[in-house]
C-alpha positions as CSV (number, residue, x, y, z in Angstrom):
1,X,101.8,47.0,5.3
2,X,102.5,43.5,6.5
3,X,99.7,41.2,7.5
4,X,100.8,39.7,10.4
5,X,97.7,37.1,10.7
6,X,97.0,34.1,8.7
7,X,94.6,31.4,8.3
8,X,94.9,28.3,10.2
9,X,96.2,25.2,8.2
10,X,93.1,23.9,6.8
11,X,92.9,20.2,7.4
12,X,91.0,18.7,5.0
13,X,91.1,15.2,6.1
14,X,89.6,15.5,9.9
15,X,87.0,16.7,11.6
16,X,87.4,20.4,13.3
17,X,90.6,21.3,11.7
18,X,92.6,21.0,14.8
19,X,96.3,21.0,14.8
20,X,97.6,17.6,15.3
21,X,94.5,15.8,13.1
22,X,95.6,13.8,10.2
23,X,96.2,15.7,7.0
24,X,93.6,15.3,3.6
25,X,94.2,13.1,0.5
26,X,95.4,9.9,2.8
27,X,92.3,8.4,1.0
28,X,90.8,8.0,-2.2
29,X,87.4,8.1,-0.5
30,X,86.3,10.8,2.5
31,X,82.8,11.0,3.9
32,X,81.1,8.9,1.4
33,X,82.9,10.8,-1.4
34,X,85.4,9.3,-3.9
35,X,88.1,9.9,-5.9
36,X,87.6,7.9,-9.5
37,X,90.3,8.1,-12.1
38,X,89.4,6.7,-16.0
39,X,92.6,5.5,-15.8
40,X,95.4,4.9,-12.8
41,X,97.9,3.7,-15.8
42,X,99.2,6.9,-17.4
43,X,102.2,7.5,-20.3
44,X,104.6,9.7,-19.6
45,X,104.5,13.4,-20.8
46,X,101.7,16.1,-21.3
47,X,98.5,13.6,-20.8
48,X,94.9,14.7,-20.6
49,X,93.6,12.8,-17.6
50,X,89.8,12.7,-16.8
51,X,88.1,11.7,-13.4
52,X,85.0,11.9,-11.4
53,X,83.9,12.7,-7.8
54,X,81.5,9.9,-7.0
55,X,79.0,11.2,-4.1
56,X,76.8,9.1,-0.9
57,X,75.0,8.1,-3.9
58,X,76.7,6.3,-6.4
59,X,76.4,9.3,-8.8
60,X,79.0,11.6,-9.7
61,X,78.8,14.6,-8.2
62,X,78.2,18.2,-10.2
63,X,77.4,20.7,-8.0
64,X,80.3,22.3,-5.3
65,X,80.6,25.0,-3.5
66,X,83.5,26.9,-5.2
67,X,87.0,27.4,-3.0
68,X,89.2,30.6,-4.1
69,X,87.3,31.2,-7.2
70,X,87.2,27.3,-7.9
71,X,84.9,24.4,-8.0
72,X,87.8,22.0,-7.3
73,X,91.6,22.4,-7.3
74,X,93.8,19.4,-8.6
75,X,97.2,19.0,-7.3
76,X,99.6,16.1,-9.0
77,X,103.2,15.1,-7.3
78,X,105.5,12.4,-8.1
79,X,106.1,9.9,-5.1
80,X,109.5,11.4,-4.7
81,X,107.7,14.8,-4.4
82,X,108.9,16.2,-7.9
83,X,106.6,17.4,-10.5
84,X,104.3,19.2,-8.6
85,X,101.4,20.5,-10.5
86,X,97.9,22.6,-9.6
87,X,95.9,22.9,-12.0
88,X,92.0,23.6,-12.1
89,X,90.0,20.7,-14.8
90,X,86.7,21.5,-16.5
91,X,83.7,19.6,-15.7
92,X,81.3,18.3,-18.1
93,X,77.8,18.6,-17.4
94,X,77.7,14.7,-16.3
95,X,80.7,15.5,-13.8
96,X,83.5,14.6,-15.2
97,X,86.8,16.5,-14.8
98,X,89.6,16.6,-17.2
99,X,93.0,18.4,-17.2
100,X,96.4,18.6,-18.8
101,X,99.5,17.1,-16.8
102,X,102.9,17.1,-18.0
103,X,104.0,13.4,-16.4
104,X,107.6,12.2,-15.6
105,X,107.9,8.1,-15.8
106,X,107.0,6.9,-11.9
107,X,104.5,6.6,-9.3
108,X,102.2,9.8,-8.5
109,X,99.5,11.1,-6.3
110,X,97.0,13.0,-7.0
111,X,94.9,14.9,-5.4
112,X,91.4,16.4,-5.2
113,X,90.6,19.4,-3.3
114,X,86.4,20.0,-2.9
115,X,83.7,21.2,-1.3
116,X,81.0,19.0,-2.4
117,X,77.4,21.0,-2.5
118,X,75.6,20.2,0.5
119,X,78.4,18.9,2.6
120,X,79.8,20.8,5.8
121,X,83.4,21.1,5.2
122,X,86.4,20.8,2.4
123,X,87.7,17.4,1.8
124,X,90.9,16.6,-0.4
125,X,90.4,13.3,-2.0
126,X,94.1,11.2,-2.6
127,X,94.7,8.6,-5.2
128,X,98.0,6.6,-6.9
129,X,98.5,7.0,-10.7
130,X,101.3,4.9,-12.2
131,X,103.3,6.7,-15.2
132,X,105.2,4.0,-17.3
133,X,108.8,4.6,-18.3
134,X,112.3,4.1,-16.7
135,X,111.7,5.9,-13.2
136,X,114.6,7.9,-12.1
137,X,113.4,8.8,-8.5
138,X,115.1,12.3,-7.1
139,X,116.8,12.4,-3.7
140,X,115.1,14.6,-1.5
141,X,116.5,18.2,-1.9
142,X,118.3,19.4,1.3
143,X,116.3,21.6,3.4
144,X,116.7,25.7,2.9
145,X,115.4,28.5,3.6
146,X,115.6,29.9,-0.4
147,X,114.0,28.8,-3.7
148,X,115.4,30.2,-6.9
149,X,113.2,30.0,-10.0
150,X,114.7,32.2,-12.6
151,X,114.8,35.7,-11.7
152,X,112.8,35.3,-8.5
153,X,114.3,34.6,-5.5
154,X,111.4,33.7,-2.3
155,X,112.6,33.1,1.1
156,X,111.3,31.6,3.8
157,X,111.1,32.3,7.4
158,X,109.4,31.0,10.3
159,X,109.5,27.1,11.8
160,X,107.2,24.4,11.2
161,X,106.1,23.0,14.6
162,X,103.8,19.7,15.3
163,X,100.5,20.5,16.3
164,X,100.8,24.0,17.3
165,X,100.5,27.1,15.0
166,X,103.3,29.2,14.0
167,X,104.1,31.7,11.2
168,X,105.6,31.2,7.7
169,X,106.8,34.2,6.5
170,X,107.6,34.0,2.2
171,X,109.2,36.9,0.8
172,X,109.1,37.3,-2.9
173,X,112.2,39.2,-4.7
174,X,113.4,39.8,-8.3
175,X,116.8,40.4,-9.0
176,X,117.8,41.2,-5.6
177,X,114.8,43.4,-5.6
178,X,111.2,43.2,-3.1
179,X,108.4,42.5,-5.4
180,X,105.7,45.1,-4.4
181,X,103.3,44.0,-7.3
182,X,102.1,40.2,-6.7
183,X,98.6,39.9,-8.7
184,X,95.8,38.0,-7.4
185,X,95.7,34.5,-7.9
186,X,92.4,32.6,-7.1
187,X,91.8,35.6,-5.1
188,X,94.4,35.9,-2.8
189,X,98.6,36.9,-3.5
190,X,99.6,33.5,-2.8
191,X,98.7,29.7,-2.8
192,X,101.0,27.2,0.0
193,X,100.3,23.2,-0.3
194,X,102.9,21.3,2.1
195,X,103.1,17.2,1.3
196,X,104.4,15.1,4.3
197,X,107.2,13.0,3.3
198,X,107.0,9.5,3.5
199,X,103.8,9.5,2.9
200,X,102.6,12.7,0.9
201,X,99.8,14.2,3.4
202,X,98.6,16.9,2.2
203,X,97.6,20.1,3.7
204,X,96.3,23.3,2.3
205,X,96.9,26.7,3.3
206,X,96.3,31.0,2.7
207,X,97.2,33.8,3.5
208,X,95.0,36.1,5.5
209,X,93.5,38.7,4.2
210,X,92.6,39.4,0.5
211,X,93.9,41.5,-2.3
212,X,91.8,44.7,-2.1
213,X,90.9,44.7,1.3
214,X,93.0,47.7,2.4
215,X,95.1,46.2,4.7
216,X,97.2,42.8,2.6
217,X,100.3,44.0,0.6
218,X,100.8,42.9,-2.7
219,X,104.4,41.6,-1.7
220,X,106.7,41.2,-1.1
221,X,106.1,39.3,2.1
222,X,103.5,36.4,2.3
223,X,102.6,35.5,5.2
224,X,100.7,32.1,6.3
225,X,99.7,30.4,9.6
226,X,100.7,26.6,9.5
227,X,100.2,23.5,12.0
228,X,102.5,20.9,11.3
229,X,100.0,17.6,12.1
230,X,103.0,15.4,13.2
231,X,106.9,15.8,13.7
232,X,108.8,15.2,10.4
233,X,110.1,16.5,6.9
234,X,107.5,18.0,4.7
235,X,107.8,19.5,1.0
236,X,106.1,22.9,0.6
237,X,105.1,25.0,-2.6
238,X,104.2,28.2,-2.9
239,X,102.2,29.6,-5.7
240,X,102.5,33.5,-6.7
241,X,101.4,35.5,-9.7
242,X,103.7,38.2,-11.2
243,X,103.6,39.6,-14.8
244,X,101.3,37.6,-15.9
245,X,102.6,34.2,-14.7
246,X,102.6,31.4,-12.1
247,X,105.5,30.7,-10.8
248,X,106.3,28.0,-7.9
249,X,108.5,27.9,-5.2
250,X,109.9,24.7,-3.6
251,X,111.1,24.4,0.0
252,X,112.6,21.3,2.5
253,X,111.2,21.9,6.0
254,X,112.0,19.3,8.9
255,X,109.2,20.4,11.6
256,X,110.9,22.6,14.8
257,X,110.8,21.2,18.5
258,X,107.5,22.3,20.1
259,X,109.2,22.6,23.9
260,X,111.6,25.1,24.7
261,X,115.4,24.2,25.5
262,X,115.9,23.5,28.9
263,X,117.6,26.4,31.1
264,X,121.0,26.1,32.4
265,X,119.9,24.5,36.4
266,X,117.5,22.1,34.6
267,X,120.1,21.2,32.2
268,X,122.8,20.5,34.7
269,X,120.3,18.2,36.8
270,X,119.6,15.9,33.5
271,X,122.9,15.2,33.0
272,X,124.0,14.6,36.1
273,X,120.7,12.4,36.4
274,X,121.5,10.8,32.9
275,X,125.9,10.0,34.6
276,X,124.1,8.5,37.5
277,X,122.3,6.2,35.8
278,X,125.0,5.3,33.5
279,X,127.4,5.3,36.3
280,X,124.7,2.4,38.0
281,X,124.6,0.3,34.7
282,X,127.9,-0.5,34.7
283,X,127.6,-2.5,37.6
């Protein structure tokens, strides 16, 4: 059965989660919480990299309230949005975090996803690594409603509005056939992370529901509730689990109008309104 409800986006980078806010990770520091990397200089291909959350008080932080089975989620992009990587570091016992990412030459973003221990809310943490190497920087695909990644095929359907809530449907298929058999990843069928173009905000999103409840399908449909928090073209990436592996799906989306067309009458009056005037500025 379909679950027709979703979560909210959850805007990590404002107050109250509102629609409209500013996205998370526009900042390497958020409520007296920062985002330290041992190193912003990186070489290109699979590099450990090791960081710290810094707290209020100078110290790095090791103690978090764990998000979908996780004390922190990492998420890497290149600038020109390729590359995208989640991945989930181990800490050490002094707090520091470190993970395997496979790097393209370029400039990157990175992200940190937390919910520090004693703090009131989730905050995604954003900072700028630099990967040395002839960059070759990607147009931006076209937008679509369809991501192929090998057998799979997901589609998407639903708008992206600006500061209102609306529905993202993603329907997972193999070979032309509905996959009925997602498996749980961090707790829930499938993962959604949209980056805003231009200038990579990030926003996080889940589904609704939880695999086992009784009522969320395991596939083929997904389904999420998103606010866009501006007009605009934003990258999104679904993560899904099936036989065993992670697989992600890339999408374009260019953010719907958030007012209904005109009707006919009300049509007719603008442009006549709109030859007047132009009729007037001739003269």
């Amino acid at each position: 059965m379909r679950n027709h409800s979703g979560h909210a986006l959850t805007d990590h980078g404002a107050h109250g989660s509102h629609g409209g806010a500013r996205p998370g990770g526009l900042s390497v520091s958020d409520n007296g919480y920062t985002l330290e990397l041992d190193s912003t200089i990186l070489t290109a291909g699979v590099q450990r990299v090791s960081f710290r959350v810094i707290g209020p008080d100078g110290q790095a932080v090791t103690e978090f309230v764990p998000e979908h089975e996780k004390e922190l989620h990492f998420i890497a992009a290149r600038r020109d949005t390729t590359g995208f990587q989640h991945v989930h570091p181990v800490r050490d016992e002094k707090g520091t975090w470190s993970t395997e990412l496979a790097l393209e030459p370029g400039d990157w973003r990175f992200f940190a996803d937390i919910h520090p221990a004693g703090h009131d809310e989730t905050i995604t943490l954003g900072i700028d690594a630099a990967v040395a190497g002839p960059y070759d920087p990607q147009p931006l695909p076209e937008a679509t409603g369809i991501a192929q990644i090998g057998e799979y095929t997901v589609v998407l359907d639903g708008e992206l509005l600006p500061g209102r809530a609306s529905e993202l449907t993603l329907t997972v298929s193999r070979n032309g056939r509905p996959v009925t058999d997602l498996q749980p990843y961090l707790a829930a069928y499938g993962h959604l992370v949209a980056l805003r173009v231009g200038d990579l905000g990030y926003l996080h999103v889940h589904p609704e529901g939880a695999p086992g409840d009784g009522t969320t399908a395991p596939g083929p449909e997904i389904a999420f509730m998103a606010v866009a928090p501006s007009a605009g073209t934003y990258r999104l990436y679904l993560d899904f689990q099936h036989n065993g592996l992670v697989r992600t799906a890339e999408f374009t989306v260019r953010t719907a109008a958030t007012t209904p067309p005109a009707d006919a009458a009300t049509q007719a009056a603008s442009e006549h309104g709109s030859h007047h005037h132009g009729h007037h500025a001739h003269h």
